[in-house]
Structure formats: structure tokens, C-alpha cells
C-alpha positions as CSV (number, residue, x, y, z in Angstrom):
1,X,-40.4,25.4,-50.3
2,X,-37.7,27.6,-51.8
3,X,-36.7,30.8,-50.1
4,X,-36.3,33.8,-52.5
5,X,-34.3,36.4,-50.6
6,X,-33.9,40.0,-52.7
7,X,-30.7,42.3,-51.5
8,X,-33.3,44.9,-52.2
9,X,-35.6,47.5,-50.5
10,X,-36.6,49.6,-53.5
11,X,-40.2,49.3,-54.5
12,X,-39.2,48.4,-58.4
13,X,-36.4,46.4,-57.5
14,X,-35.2,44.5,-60.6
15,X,-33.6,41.8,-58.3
16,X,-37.3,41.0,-56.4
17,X,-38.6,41.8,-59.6
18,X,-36.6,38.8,-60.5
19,X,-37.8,36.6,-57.7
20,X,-41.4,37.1,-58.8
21,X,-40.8,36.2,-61.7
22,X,-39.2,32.9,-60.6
23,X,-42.2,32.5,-58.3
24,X,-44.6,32.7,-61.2
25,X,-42.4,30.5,-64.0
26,X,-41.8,27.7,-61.4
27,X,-42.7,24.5,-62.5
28,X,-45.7,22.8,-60.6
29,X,-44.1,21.5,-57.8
30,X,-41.6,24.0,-57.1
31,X,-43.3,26.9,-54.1
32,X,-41.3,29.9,-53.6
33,X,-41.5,32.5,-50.8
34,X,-40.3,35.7,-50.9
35,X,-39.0,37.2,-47.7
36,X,-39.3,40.4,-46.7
37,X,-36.5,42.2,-45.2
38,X,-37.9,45.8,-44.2
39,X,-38.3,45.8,-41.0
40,X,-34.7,43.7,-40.2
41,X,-33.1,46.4,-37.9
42,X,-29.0,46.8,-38.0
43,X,-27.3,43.8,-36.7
44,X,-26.3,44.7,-33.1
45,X,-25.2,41.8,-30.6
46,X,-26.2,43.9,-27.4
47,X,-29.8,43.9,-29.3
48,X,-29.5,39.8,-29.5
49,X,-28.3,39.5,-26.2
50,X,-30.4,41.8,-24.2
51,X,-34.1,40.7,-26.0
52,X,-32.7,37.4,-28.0
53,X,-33.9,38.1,-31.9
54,X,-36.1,41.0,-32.7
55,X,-39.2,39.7,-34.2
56,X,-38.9,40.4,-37.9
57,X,-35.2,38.5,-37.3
58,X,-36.7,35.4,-35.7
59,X,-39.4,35.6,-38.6
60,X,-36.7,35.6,-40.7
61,X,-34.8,33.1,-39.5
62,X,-38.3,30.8,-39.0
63,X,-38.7,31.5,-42.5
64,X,-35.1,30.1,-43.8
65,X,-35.4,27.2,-41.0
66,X,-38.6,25.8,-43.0
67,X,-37.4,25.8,-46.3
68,X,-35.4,23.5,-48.3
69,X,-33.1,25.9,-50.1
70,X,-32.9,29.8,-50.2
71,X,-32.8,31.4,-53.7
72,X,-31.0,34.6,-53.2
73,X,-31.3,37.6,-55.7
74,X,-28.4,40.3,-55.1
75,X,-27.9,43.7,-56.6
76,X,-24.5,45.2,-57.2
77,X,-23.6,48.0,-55.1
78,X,-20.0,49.2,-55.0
79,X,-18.6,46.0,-56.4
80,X,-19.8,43.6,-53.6
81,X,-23.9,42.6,-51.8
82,X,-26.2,45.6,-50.8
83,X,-26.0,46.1,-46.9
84,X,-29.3,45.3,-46.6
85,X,-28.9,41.5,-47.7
86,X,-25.4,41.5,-45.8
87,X,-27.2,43.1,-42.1
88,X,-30.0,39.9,-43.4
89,X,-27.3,37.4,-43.9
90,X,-25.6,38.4,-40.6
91,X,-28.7,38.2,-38.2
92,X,-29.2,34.8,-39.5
93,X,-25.7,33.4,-39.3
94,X,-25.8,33.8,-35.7
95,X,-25.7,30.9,-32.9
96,X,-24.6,27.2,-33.7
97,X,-28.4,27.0,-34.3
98,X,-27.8,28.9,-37.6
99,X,-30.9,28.2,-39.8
100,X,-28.3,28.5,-42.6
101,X,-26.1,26.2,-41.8
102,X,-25.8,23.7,-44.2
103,X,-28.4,25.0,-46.6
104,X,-28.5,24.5,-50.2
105,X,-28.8,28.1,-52.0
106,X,-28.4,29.1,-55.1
107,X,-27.5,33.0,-55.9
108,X,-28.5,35.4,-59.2
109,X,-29.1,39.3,-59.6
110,X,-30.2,41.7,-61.9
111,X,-27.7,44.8,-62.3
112,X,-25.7,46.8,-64.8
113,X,-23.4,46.0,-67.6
114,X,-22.0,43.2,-66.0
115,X,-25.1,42.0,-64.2
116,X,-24.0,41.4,-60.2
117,X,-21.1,39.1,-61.3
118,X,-18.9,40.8,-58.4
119,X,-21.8,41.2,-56.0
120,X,-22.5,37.0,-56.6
121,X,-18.9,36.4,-56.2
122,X,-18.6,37.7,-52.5
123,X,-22.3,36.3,-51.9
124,X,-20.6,33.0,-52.1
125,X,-18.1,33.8,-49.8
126,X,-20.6,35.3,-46.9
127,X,-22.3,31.7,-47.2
128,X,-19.0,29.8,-46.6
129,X,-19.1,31.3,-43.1
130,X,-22.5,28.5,-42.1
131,X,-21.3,25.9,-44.8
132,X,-24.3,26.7,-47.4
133,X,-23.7,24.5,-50.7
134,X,-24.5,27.1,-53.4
135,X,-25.5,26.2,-56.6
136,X,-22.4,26.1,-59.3
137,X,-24.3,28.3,-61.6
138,X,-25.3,31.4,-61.3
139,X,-27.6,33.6,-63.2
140,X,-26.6,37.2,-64.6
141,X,-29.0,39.6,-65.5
142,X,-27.0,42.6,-67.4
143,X,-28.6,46.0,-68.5
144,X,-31.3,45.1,-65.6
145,X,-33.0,48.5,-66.9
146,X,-33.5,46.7,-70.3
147,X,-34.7,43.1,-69.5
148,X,-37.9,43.7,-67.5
149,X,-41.0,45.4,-69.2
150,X,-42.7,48.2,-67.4
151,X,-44.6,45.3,-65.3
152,X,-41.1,44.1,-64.4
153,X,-41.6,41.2,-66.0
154,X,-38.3,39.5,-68.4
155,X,-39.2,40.5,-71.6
156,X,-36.6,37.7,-73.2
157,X,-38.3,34.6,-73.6
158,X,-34.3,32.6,-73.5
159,X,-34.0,34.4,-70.1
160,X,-37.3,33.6,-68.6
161,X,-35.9,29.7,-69.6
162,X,-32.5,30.4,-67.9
163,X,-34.5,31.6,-64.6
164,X,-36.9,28.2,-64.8
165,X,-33.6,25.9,-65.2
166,X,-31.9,27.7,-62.3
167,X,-35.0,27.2,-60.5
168,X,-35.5,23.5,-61.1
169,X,-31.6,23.3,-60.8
170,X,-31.8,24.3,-57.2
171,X,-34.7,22.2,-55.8
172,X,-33.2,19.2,-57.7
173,X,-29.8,19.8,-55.8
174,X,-32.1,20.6,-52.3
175,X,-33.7,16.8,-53.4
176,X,-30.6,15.7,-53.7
177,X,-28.7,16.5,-50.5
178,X,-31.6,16.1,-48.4
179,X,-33.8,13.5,-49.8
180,X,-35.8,13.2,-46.4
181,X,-36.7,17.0,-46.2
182,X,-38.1,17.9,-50.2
């Protein structure tokens, strides 16, 4: 099972628009879960230490723990991830029993002009931090606004391919690393 994490709250977010989409294009074979990150409260240590992980975090974490790789769609916002996805990241980073550490991921996002090349770029380097092996390639989705129909689905069929090859891409490299788990 593939993880899809979105950076994004918003009801018509292009980015888990973008993650339904791979859910519903995925070859037979190929599951993907989307988690949800709404009720993820602000990362506070005296929270982790007092109570351990609040429940939507140890869902969260229970959630990247079972699957094979984690298929991360980020928005832009000023340049860099959403604080959302970052607060997500950081909850489950935690403890030496990090359920990302050494995790196959690969990362994409729907945004403006320049689709969420900046916001993919420091994505990467968040993941360093728990040794995740990230997918070379990533998948840019520009004029966001202009590639999903009013169902937010990808109107274009070439980019609808790209998704299913960046899909199929990442559980091959999640076979391939860890033979014994996919």
C-alpha cells in the first residue's frame, strides 16, 4: 500500500485533488491511501511527552508504519512546503522509532506557474532528516487552476500518463529496496 499524503487542508485542494486522481489511475495492483491530516494538532514536545502521541498523530504514524512508500503531494506556499504538511512531517519524524525512517517516497504538487518546484526541493530536504529514499523524479503540475476540470479531475490525457508512471515508478522502487515487504 502507498501512502498519499496532501500538504493541503482546503476542501478543493488541487494537490489531494492530485492524489485521487493517482488513487483512481493506479494500475491494478498498486492501493493508495490517502491520509488525512485535520485533526494533527501543532507539534509540541511537552504534548508528546506528557500523553505520548495524540491520537490522530499515532494514527498517522500507524498509517506511514504500514505502508510501503508515502506518495507525498505538496503545495507551494511562500517558496517552500505548507505548514501543515511540515507540523505532519515533524510529528512523525520523532523517536528512533520513526515510521519514516528509511522509507521510500516519492514527492509531486500541483501549484502556480512553476508548479511546486521550490516547495519539492525543500520537501526533499525535510526527508533527509529520517533517511527517506525519494524518488529521482518528481512531477510538476503548473497553472494547477487550469489542469483539473470542475470535478478536479486532470483534464490532459499526457498528464494523467505522467501521474500513472510516477505512480508505478514508486512502488517499483518500494519492490525494489524492500523486496520482502511489497
Amino acid at each position: 500500500m502507498i501512502l498519499g499524503i496532501s500538504g493541503s487542508l482546503r476542501e478543493r485542494s488541487y494537490n489531494t485533488a492530485l492524489l485521487a486522481e493517482a488513487r483512481r489511475l493506479a494500475p491494478d495492483g498498486i492501493e493508495l491511501e490517502i491520509a488525512d491530516l485535520t485533526g494533527i494538532p501543532l507539534y509540541n514536545r511537552d504534548l508528546e511527552a506528557a500523553d505520548g502521541y495524540p491520537g490522530p498523530v499515532a494514527d498517522f504514524r500507524e498509517a506511514i508504519r504500514r505502508s510501503e512508500a508515502i506518495l507525498i503531494a505538496t503545495p507551494e506556499y511562500n517558496f517552500s512546503v505548507t505548514g501543515v504538511l511540515k507540523n505532519a512531517l515533524d510529528w512523525a519524524s520523532r523517536g528512533s522509532d520513526s515510521p519514516l525512517n528509511d522509507k521510500v517516497a516519492a514527492v509531486m504538487g500541483a501549484g502556480g506557474r512553476l508548479g511546486t518546484a521550490r516547495a519539492q526541493l525543500h520537501l526533499r530536504e525535510i526527508l533527509i532528516h529520517n533517511r527517506v529514499l525519494v524518488l529521482p523524479r518528481e512531477l510538476l503540475i503548473g497553472r494547477a487552476s487550469q489542469q483539473f476540470d470542475e470535478d478536479l479531475r486532470l483534464k490532459d490525457s499526457e498528464m494523467r500518463d505522467r501521474l500513472v508512471r510516477h505512480v508505478v515508478e514508486l512502488a517499483d522502487l518500494a519492490r525494489r529496496v524492500q523486496p520482502a515487504v511489497v
